[in-house]
C-alpha positions as CSV (number, residue, x, y, z in Angstrom):
1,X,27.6,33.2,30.2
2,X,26.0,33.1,33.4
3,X,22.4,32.0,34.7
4,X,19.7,34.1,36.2
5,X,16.8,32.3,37.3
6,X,14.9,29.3,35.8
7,X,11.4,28.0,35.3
8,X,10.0,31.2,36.9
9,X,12.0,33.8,34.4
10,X,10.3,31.6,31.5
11,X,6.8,32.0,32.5
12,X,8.0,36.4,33.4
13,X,9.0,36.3,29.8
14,X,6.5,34.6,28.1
15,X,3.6,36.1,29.4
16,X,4.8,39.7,29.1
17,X,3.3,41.3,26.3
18,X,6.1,42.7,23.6
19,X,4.6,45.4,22.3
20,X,4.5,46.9,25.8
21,X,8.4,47.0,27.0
22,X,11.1,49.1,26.3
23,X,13.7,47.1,24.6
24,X,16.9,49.5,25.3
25,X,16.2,48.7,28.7
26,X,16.3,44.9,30.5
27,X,13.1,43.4,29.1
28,X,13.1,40.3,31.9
29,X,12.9,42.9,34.6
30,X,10.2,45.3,32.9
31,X,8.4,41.9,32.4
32,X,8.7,40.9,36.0
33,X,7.0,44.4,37.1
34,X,4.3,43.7,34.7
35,X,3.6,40.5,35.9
36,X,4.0,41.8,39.4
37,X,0.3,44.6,38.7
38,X,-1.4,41.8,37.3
39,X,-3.8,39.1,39.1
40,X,-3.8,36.8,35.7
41,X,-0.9,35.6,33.4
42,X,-2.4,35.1,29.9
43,X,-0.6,32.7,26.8
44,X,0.4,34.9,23.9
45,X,-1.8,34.8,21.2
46,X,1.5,33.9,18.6
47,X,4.5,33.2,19.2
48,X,7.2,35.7,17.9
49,X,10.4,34.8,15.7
50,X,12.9,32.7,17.5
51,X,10.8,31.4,20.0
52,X,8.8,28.1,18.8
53,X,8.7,25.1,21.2
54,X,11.7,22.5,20.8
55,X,14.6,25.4,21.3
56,X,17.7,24.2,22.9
57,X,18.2,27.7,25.6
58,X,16.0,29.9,27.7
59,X,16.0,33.4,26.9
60,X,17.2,35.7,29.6
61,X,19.8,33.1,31.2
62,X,22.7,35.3,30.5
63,X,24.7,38.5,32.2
64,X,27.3,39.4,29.6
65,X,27.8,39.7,25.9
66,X,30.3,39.1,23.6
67,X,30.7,41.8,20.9
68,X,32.8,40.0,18.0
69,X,33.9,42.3,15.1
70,X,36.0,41.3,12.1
71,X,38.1,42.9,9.6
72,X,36.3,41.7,6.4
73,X,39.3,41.7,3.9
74,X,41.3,38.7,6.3
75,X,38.5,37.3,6.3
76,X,38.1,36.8,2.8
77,X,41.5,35.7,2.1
78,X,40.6,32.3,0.9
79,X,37.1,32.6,0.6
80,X,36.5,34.4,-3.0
81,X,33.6,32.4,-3.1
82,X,31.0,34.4,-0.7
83,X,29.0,37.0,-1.6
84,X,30.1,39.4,0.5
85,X,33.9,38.9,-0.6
86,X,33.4,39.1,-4.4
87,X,31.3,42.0,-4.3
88,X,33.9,44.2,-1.8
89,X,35.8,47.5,-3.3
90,X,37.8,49.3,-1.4
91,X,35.4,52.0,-0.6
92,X,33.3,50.0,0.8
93,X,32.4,50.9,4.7
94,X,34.0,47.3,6.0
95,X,37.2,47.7,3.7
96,X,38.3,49.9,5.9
97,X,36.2,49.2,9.3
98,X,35.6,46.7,11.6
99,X,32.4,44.9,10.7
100,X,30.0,43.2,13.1
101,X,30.3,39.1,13.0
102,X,28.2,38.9,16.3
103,X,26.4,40.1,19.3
104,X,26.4,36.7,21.5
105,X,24.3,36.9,24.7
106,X,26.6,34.8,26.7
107,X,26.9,32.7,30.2
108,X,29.9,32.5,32.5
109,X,32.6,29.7,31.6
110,X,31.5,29.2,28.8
111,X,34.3,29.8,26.1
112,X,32.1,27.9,23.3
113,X,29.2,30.1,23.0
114,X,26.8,26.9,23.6
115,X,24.1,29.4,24.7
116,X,21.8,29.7,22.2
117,X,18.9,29.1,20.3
118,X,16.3,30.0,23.0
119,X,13.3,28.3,21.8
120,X,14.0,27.8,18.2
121,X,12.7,24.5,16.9
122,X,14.9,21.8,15.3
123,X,14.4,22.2,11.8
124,X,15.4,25.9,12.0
125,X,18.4,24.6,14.0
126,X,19.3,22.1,11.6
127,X,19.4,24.9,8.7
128,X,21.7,26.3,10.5
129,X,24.1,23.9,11.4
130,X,24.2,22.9,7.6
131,X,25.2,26.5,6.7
132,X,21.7,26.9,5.1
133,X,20.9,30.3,6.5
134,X,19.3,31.3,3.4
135,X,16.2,28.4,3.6
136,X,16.0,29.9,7.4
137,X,12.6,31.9,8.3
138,X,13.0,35.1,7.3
139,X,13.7,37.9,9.8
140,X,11.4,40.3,8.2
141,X,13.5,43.2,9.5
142,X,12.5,46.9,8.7
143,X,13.8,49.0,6.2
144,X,16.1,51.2,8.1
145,X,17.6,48.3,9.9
146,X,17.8,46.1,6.9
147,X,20.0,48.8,5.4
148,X,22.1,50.1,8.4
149,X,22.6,46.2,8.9
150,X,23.9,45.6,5.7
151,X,26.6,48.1,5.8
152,X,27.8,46.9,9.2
153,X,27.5,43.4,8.7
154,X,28.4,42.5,4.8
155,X,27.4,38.9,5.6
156,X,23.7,40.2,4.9
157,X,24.8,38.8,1.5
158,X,25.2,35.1,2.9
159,X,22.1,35.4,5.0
160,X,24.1,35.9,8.1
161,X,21.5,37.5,10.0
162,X,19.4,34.6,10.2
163,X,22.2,32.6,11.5
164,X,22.9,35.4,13.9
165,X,19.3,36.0,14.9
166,X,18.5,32.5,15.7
167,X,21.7,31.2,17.5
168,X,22.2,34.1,19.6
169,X,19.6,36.9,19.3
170,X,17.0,34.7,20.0
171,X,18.2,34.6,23.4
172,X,18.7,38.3,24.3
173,X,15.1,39.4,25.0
174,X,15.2,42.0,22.2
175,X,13.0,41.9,19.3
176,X,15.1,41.2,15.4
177,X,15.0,44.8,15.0
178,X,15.7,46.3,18.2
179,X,18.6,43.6,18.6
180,X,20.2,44.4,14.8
181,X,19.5,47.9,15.5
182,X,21.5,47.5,18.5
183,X,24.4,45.8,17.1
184,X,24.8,47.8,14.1
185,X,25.0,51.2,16.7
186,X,27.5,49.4,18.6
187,X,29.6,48.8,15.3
188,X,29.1,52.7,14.8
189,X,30.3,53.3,17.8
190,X,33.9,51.4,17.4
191,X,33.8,53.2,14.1
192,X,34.0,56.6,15.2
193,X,36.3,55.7,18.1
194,X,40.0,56.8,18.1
195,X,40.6,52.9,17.9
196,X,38.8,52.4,14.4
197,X,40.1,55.5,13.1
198,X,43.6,54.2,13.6
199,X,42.6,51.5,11.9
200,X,40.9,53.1,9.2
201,X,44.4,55.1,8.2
202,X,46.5,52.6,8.5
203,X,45.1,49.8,5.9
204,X,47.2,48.4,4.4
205,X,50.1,48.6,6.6
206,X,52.3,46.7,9.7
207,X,51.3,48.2,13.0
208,X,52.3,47.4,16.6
209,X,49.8,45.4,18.8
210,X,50.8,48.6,21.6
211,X,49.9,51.5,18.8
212,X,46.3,49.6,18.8
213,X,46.0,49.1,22.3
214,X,47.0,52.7,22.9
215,X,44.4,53.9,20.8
216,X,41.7,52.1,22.7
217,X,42.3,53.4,25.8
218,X,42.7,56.6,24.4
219,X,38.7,56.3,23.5
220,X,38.0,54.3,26.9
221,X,40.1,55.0,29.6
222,X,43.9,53.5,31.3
223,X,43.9,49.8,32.2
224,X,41.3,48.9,29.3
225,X,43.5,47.7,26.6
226,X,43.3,44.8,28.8
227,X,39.6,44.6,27.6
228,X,40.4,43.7,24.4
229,X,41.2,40.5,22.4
230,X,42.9,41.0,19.2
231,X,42.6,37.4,17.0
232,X,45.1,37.5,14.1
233,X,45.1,34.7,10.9
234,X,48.2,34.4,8.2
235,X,47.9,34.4,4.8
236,X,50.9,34.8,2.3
237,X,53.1,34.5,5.5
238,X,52.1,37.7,6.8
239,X,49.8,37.8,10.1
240,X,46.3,40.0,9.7
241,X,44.0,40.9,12.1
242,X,41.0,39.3,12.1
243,X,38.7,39.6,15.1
244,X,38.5,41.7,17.7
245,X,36.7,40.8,20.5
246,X,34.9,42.6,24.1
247,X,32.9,41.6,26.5
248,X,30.2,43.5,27.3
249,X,27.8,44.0,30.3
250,X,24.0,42.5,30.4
251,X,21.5,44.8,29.9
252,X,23.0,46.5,27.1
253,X,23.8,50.5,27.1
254,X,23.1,53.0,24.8
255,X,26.2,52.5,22.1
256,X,27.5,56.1,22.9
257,X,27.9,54.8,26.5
258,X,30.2,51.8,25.0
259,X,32.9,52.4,27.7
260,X,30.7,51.7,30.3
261,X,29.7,48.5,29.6
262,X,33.4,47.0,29.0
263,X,34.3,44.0,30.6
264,X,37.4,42.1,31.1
265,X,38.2,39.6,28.4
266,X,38.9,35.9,28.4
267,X,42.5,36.7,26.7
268,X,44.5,38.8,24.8
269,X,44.3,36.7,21.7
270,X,46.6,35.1,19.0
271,X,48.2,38.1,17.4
272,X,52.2,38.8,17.6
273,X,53.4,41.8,18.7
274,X,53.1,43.3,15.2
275,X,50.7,42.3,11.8
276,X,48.6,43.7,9.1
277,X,45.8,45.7,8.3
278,X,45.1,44.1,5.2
279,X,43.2,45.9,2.1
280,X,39.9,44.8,0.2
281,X,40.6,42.7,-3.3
282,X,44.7,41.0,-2.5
């Protein structure tokens, strides 16, 4: 993740008023022109979700996302336990999808995701490092969101939004809505893609790393399996893929314009040449 500005970008973002910016466009720069037609800078009346005093980050200080999706069924090998694992059936969307884990605002050189809870206080902070996400302050999301998130994101059933929201949304400028709503289009998106339809009819079976990466550049152009990291994890002595992971470019795109904001990866990731697409319920 890399920086922008500092003390000044706080002051652009925190006197902008919400209501008036578009969020699917760069709300630090809308908030900059604002501020730019106007003699006095006033203090929000409230303070929105995510942004008490006491946070660890400063929203804004970031030029790239990471766009982490999973492949529910490895994940829950092993983890019977969660919600979201006991309840899948194999029609479900994310038995046979990729499923959002996370939309991470992110800064350069920085492989551990540090960035993050842009002024959330410590006591939501240490609800989340326990795992807590449940006690968390609610989100309050919207209807439609609540639902499209859900499907995309089966850790709704664990409460992974919160977690989500206040570690790394809180940081991206967008409001919980706007940011979920973004997330959930982007897992769409991959969805609908040559990439997750090959994976999509081939659950349940061995496929080559190459087939995969084939398919992606199919969607997104020559040279971009290279964008791609493909994270794999064993269980019964068979590899399964996991994670897949891309970097994306700060401000965000529409999610029909995916290709465009691809970035190169960190890595290629852990998978051999060859593993699984493994199936809801083993």
């Amino acid at each position: 993740m890399r920086q922008f500005a500092g003390l000044a970008l706080l002051a652009v973002i925190a006197a902008a008023p919400a209501a008036s910016l578009d969020w699917s466009k760069d709300p630090v720069a809308q908030s900059t022109a604002q501020l730019a037609a106007s003699a006095v800078v006033a203090a929000p009346a409230s303070s929105p979700l995510g942004a008490q005093r006491g946070g660890g980050g400063t929203a804004g200080q970031f030029d790239t996302y990471v766009f982490s999706l999973e492949w529910t069924p490895a994940f829950c090998e092993g983890k019977s336990g969660l919600p979201e694992c006991t309840s899948m059936t194999p029609d479900r969307f994310d038995a046979k999808n990729l499923a959002l884990h996370g939309l991470w605002p992110d800064k350069n050189n920085d492989s551990s995701h540090s960035y993050g809870y842009c002024g959330v206080d410590s006591k939501t902070q240490s609800l989340d490092n326990g795992s807590t996400w449940c006690r968390m302050p609610a989100l309050n999301l919207s209807g439609p969101v609540l639902s499209r998130l859900t499907t995309a994101m089966p850790g709704v059933a664990s409460c992974l939004e919160n977690h989500e929201w206040y570690k790394h949304g809180s940081c991206s400028g967008y409001t919980p809505d706007d940011y979920f709503a973004q997330a959930a289009a982007l897992v769409e998106a991959v969805s609908a893609s040559n990439f997750g339809r090959f994976l999509t009819a081939r659950v349940g079976r061995t496929i080559a790393a190459s087939d995969l990466l084939d398919a992606f550049e199919t969607d997104f152009g020559p040279g971009t399996r290279n964008y791609v990291s493909l994270s794999c994890t064993k269980a019964r002595g068979v590899s399964l893929l996991l994670d897949v992971r891309l970097h994306l470019s700060h401000p965000l795109r529409p999610a029909s314009e995916l290709a465009k904001m691809l970035l190169p990866t960190a890595g290629s990731g852990n998978c051999p040449a060859s593993f699984q697409i493994d199936t809801a319920g083993r």
